[in-house]
C-alpha positions as CSV (number, residue, x, y, z in Angstrom):
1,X,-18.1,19.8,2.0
2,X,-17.9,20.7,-1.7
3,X,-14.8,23.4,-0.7
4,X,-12.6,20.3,0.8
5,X,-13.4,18.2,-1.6
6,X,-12.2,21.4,-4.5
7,X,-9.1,21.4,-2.4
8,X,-8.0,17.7,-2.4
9,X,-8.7,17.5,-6.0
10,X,-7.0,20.4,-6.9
11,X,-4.1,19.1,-4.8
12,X,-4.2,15.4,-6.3
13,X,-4.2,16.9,-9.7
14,X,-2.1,19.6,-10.2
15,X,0.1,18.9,-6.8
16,X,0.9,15.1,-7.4
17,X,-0.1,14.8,-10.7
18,X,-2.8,11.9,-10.4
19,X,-5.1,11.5,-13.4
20,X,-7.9,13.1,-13.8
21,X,-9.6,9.2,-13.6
22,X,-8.9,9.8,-9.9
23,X,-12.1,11.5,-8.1
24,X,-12.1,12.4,-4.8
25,X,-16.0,12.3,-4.1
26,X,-15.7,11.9,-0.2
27,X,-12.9,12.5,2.3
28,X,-10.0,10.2,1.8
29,X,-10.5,7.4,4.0
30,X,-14.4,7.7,4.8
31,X,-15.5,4.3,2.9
32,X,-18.9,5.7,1.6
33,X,-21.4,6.3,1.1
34,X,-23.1,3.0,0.0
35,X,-25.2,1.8,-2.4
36,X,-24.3,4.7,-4.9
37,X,-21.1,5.5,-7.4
38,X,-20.1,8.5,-4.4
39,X,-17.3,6.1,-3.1
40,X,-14.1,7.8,-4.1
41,X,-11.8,6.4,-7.1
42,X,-8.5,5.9,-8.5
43,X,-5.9,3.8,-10.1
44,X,-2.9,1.4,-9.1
45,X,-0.4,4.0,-10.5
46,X,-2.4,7.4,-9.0
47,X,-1.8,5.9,-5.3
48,X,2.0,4.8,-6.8
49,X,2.6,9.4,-7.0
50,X,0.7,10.0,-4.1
51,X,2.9,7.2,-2.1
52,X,6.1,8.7,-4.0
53,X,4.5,11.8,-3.5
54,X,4.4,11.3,0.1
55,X,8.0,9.7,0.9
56,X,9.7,12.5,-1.1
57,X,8.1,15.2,1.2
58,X,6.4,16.9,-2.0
59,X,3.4,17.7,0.2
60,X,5.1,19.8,2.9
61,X,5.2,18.9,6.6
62,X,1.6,19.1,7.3
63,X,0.3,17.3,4.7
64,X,3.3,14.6,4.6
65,X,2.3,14.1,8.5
66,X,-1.2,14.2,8.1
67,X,-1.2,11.8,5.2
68,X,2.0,9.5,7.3
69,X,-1.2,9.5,10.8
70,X,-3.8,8.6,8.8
71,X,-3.0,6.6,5.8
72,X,0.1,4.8,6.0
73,X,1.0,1.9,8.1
74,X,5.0,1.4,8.4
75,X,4.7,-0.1,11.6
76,X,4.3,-4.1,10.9
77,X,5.0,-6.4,8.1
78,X,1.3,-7.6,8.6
79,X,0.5,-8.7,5.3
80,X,3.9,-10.4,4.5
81,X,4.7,-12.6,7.9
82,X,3.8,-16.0,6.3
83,X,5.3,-15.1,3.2
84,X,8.1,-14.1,4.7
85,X,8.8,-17.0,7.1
86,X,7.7,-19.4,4.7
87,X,10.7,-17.9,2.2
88,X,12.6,-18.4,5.1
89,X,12.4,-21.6,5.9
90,X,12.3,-23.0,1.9
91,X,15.7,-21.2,1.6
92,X,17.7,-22.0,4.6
93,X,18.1,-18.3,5.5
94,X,20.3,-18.5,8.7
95,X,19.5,-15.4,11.4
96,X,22.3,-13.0,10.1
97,X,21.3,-13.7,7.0
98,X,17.6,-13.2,7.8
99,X,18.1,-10.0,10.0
100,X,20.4,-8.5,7.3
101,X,17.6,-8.8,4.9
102,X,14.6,-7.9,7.4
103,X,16.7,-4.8,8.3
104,X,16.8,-3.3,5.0
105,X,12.9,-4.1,3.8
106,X,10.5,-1.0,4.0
107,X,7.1,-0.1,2.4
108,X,4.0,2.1,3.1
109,X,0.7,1.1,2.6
110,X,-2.7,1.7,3.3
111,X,-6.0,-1.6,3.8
112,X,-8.9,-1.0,4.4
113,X,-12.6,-2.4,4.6
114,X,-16.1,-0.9,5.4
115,X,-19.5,-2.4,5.2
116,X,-23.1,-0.9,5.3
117,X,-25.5,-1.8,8.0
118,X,-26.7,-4.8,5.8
119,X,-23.0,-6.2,5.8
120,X,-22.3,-5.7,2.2
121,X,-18.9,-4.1,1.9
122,X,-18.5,-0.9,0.7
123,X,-15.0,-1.5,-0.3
124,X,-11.7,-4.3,0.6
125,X,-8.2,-2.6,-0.1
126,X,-4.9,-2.4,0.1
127,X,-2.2,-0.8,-1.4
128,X,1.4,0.7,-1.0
129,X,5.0,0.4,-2.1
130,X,7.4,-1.9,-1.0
131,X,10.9,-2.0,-1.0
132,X,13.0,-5.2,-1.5
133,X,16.4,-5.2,-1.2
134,X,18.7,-7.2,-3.8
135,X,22.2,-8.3,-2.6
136,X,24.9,-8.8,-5.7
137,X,28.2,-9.5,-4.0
138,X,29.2,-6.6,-1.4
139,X,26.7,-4.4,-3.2
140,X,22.9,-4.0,-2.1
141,X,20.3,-2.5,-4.2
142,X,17.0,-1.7,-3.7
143,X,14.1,-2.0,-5.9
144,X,10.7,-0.8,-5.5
145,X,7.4,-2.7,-6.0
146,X,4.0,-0.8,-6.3
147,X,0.9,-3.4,-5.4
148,X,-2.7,-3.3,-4.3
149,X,-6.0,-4.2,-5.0
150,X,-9.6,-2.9,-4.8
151,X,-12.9,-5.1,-4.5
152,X,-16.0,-2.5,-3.9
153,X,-19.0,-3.6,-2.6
154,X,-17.7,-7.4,-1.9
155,X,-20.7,-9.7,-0.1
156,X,-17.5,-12.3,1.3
157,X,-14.4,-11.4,3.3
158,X,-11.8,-12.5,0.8
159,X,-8.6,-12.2,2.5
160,X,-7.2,-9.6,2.1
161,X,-4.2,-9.9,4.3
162,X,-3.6,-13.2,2.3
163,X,-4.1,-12.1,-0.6
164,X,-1.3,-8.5,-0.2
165,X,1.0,-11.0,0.6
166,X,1.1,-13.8,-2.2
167,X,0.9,-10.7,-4.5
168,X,4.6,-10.5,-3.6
169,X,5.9,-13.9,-3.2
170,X,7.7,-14.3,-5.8
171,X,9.6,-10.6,-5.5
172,X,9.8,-11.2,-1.5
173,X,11.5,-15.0,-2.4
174,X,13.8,-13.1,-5.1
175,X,15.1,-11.1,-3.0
176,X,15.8,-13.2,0.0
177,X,17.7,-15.5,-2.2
178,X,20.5,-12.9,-2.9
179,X,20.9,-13.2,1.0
180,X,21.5,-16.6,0.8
């Protein structure tokens, strides 16, 4: 209803400071509807402050939870697992190399894909932060790595999983180096 939707703009404005380019047309996370411009929109960097926004608590509990049950997935390294074993392998990682380095990687981040009843998708996406460690003799720093990527109303399933996942190849091969 128009009274929710005041409220989680208000909130994604003035609480988290997205850009006004962000328009929350429909209930995060409800895909639709089709065939019009009513799917909701936003930017690479406006789901960066919401993520940031998110994992700093800025929301307060209920909102921080609610957002954490039905946004975030920190559960799996889905997109990354052939990446991440291919990295592997290519550099000789040893397992207490390899489990020092798994140990210490975290991101959020949120896919998704819907499609209509004539199997056109609404939209393909996925996006989050991730957080790679760096090793520099006894010292371990971590650097953060915003990604994602949109494709609305898509008529092929390109990959997504595959695709979140070369995104970072390079940065996920980077860092496991240092653990070398």
């Amino acid at each position: 209803d128009g009274k929710y939707l005041t409220q989680q703009a208000a909130l994604a404005h003035n609480d988290i400071g997205m850009s006004n380019v962000t328009q929350l047309r429909n209930r995060m996370g409800t895909g639709g509807p089709y065939g019009n411009d009513e799917i909701n929109e936003t930017t690479l960097v406006d789901m960066g402050r919401l993520y940031q926004a998110i994992q700093d608590n800025r929301l307060g509990g209920v909102k921080t939870n609610w957002l954490r049950a039905n946004m975030l997935n920190e559960t799996n390294s889905g997109p990354w697992n052939t990446v991440i074993q291919d990295e592997r392998t290519s550099l000789g990682l040893s397992n207490s190399e390899f489990n020092d380095w798994a140990n210490r990687l975290r991101y959020l981040l949120k896919a998704g894909n819907n499609r209509d009843a004539n199997d056109i998708n609404g939209y393909w996406s996925c996006c989050g932060v991730i957080t790679l460690p760096f090793r520099s003799g006894a010292s371990v720093t971590d650097r953060q790595f915003l990604f994602g990527h949109f494709v609305n109303r898509s008529t092929i399933n390109y990959g997504g999983w595959t695709m979140t996942g070369e995104m970072l190849r390079e940065q996920i091969r980077a860092s496991m180096a240092t653990f070398n």
